[in-house]
Structures are given as C-alpha cells and as structure tokens.
C-alpha positions, 0 to 999 in steps of 0.5 A: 909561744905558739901561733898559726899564720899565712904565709904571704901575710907573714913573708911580707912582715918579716921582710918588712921588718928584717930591713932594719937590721944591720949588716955588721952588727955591733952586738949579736943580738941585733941581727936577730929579729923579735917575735912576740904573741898576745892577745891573738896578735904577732909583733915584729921587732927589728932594732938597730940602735938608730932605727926601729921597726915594728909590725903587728897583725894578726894570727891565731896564737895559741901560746903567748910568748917571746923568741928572739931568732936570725932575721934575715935567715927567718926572711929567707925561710918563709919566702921559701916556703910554700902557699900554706899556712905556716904554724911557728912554735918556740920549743926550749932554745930553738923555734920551729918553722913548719909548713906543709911537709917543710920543717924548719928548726932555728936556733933562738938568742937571748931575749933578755940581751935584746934592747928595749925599742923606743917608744912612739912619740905622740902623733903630730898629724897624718897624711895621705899614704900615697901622696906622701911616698910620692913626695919623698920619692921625688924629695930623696932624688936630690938627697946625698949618698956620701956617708962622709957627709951624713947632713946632706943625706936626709931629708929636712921635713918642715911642718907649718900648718897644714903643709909639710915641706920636703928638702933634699940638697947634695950640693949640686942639686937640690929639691922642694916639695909642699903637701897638705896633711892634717897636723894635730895642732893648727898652730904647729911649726916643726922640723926633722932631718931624717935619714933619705933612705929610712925615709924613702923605705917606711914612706914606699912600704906604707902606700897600701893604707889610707893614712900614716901618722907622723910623731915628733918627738919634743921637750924632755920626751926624747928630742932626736926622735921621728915616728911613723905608723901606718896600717897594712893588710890588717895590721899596722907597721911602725918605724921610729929613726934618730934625727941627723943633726947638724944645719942644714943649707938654707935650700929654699931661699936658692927657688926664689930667684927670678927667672930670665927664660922659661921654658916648657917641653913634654916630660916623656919625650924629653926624658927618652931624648935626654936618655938617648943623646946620654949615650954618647956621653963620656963620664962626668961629661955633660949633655947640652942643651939649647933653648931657642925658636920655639925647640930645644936641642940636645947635644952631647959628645965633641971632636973625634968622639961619638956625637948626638943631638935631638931636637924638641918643640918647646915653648920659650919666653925670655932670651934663648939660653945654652946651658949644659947639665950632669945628665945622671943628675937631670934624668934622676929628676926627670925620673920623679916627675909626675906631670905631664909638662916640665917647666925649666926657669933659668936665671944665667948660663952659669947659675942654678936651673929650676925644673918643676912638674905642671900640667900644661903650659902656663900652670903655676908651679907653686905646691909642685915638685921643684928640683933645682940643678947646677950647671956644668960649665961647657967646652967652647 
C-alpha cells in the first residue's frame, strides 16, 4: 500500500471515521482504523461491532494494499501535520506517515483479525442533506442521555410516502418532526429506532453534499439494520448502526390535544429572557412563566433567595395560564427552533405544553418542529 493525498482532505476523513471507535474496545482490534487502495481511491473503515463508518476519496496510490493502524493516534498525527501533501506508505509491520520534513512510522495490527463490516442495505430513498441534519437536531433535542434506558435514547424514524417523521421522547419531553424525501417506493411504510447520538454525528457530518440515502434493511437481508451514505469533498461517507430495540412511546397521539391558550411571542427575545431570568434559578427549580393581557412574565427564584422576572409582548387567545417549566429543558428546545415565532399551545396548568416554530403569528404549524415539554409543578 502506497499513496499520495491532501492533507486537509485526509485530516477530515480520518477524524470522520475514527469516531466510531470505541473508548474501551472489546478486542484490540477494533480501536484500529482500516486503510485500504485501489483503483486510485483510499477507503476508511472504522467498526465497532454495533456501528460502522466508511469514507472513500480519492488519492493518487501507487500500490494497492490494506493496513490496519491506531486510529485515533493516525486522527492526531495528520491533524498535526503541516498543509502539504502527505505520502502514506505500509513497509512490513509499520506504516509511514511523512509530510513535508515530518515522519512518522506506526505500528500496524493484524488485517486478517479485523471483522468483516456490514454491507449497505439497498436504498430506501433520499433526502435533502441539509434539511434532514436540521431536523434530527431539533428531533435529538428531546432524546434521552441515560444509558440505562437505552429505548429512550434513539430517535424513531417513520417512513410513509413521501414523509419521514422524527420522534424523540426522554420522559419529560418529547419532539415531532415531518420532512418530504424522495422514497424509492411510493407505497413504503417503515420505521427505525437509531441511536440519537450516531444519528445526529452522520446527519451533522453529511450537510456539505446534495442529498443522503437512506437504506433500511428488510426481510432476511439482515433486520436490525440502518444505512447512510452521502457525498463529500469528492468522496462519499457511509455509516450503517444496529437499530435499538424495544416499543417505543406512542409520542405522537401526546401532539394531538386540543389546546385552551395559545400563544405567540418572538423566539430570540424569549430564548435571551428565558436565559436571563434562569440565572437565579436554583437547580431542578423551575422558571415561571404567566400568559395574560397581550405579555408574558417570567419568573424565577422566591423568599429570601436571588429573584428575576422579565416581561414580554405576546399575543394570547384563550384563558391566561401560569405554568412553570425545567428551564434546561425549555432552552434546549428554544435552542433547535429555526423560526422567527414560537407558538405555545396549552391544554391545563398541570398537563403537556406544546412549543412549535412558525413564521408569524397565525401560520400553521403542521409539518414544523414541535417539542412538547411537561410542566413542574410551582410552590404557592
């Protein structure tokens, strides 16, 4: 194995795929990344038993050939390196790194030790790059971090047609988001439970293509299985996962309650008030807030602690309402909202409040991100 290469285009590639590795691998093997040549092309192989990536581009190889070396110390060599072209070259047990006047010589492990990667599943559709890393951004916001719960920690896709929904739920938030794609199949009904945080790495990682393809796996070709592939800086990046197993809450029937009060206010100025008043909230206290008369007041704080409150113009219909809100969980969702307005709906003091994105007031908020977020109760 011998080949010449960029170096920025490389840094990027082996970073991209050396996050895949594990920590604490099982095997030794599996902390090493794969380099393989041919046909003037370097693919990256990164496998941990559970998730795999895979970057192709292109470089100007003189020797096919395949080399297995430390990922993450490879990840740290050639971001190091300086803006030259760096020539890679497998001689015996080690592979030398050199660039400009740097060399570098690493020690290879057993090729023949490394486990096969699973196969891409045939394409189910596409979608738009950017658009889909903007809806798992906003989806992931409500997705669990409790290993202990590992259900609660993916994000349920569900293909109908031509929309694919996104649903994240940890217990005390939950989030809804439609997109169009573009499905192979007219007729297809699907869905996958991935893990939020694969999810949300490929999905961030692809947004400099056009499209990403999205493979399902089906039948006896290997349930369990989700695929995607996009194109970057003239080579492609593909990562498969394990689908987490197990029912998932049924979160959408929780967005069709009709609500008593809505209420529209700006999202920027609510999210810097809602960050301002939080100050002085004590942890796993909540923040307050009051819908009447056209405004909104926020509140946090009590007795002889330090006090807040900021009021704000909204528009209201319906009866006012004073509800109180984790304020963690309501700027994480304020924080994934893209519209300029964010529309509250509620139903009662004491049940499930929904926040969607709209672009003024009145809009419809069907298709928008919604995030729904339970209430803490407040201290009379």
């Amino acid at each position: 194995m011998k080949f010449r290469i960029d170096r920025d285009v490389l840094a990027d590639a082996v970073s991209w795929t050396a996050r895949s590795l594990p920590n604490r691998p099982s095997v030794p093997v599996l902390a090493g990344l794969l380099l393989s040549t041919q046909n003037n092309e370097l693919t990256l192989s990164g496998f941990d038993y559970e998730t795999s990536t895979r970057a192709t581009l292109p470089a100007d190889v003189t020797e096919d050939g395949q080399a297995l070396v430390s990922g993450r110390l490879l990840a740290e060599i050639v971001k190091a390196l300086p803006p030259k072209s760096v020539d890679v070259e497998l001689d015996g047990a080690k592979v030398r790194v050199s660039c400009g006047s740097a060399r570098f010589n690493l020690q290879t492990m057993p090729v023949d030790e490394y486990p096969r990667l699973p196969d891409m599943p045939a394409s189910t559709g596409t979608v738009d790059a950017h658009e889909f890393a903007t809806a798992v951004a906003q989806a992931s916001a409500a997705a669990g971090r409790d290993d202990m719960l590992p259900l609660l920690t993916g994000v349920r896709l569900e293909l109908e047609g031509s929309t694919v929904s996104l649903l994240a739920t940890d217990r005390f938030r939950a989030s809804l988001r439609d997109l169009t794609w573009f499905p192979e199949s007219s007729d297809i009904s699907a869905h996958a439970l991935v893990p939020a945080k694969v999810l949300s790495d490929t999905a961030r990682s692809l947004t400099a293509g056009k499209d990403i393809t999205i493979a399902i796996a089906a039948g006896d070709s290997g349930d369990g299985l989700i695929g995607f592939e996009g194109t970057v800086a003239g080579g492609t990046r593909r990562t498969t996962t394990r689908l987490l197993e197990g029912e998932f809450p049924r979160v959408r029937q929780l967005f069709a309650a009709q609500p008593e009060t809505t209420a529209h206010v700006t999202t920027g100025a609510f999210s810097d008030a809602v960050k301002r008043v939080a100050l002085v909230a004590e942890r796993n206290t909540p923040i307050r807030l009051t819908f009447s008369e056209g405004s909104v007041t926020l509140e946090a704080g009590s007795g002889d602690d330090a006090q807040a409150s900021e009021t704000l113009e909204a528009t209201i219909e319906g009866p006012d309402i004073t509800i109180g809100f984790n304020p963690s969980y309501l700027l994480e969702g304020l924080s994934v909202m893209t519209e300029p307005v964010v529309q509250f709906s509620f139903t009662q003091q004491t049940k499930a409040a929904s926040m969607a994105g709209v672009k003024e007031i009145g809009a419809d908020p069907d298709g928008a991100f919604r995030y729904l977020i339970m209430p803490v109760r407040l201290q009379n």
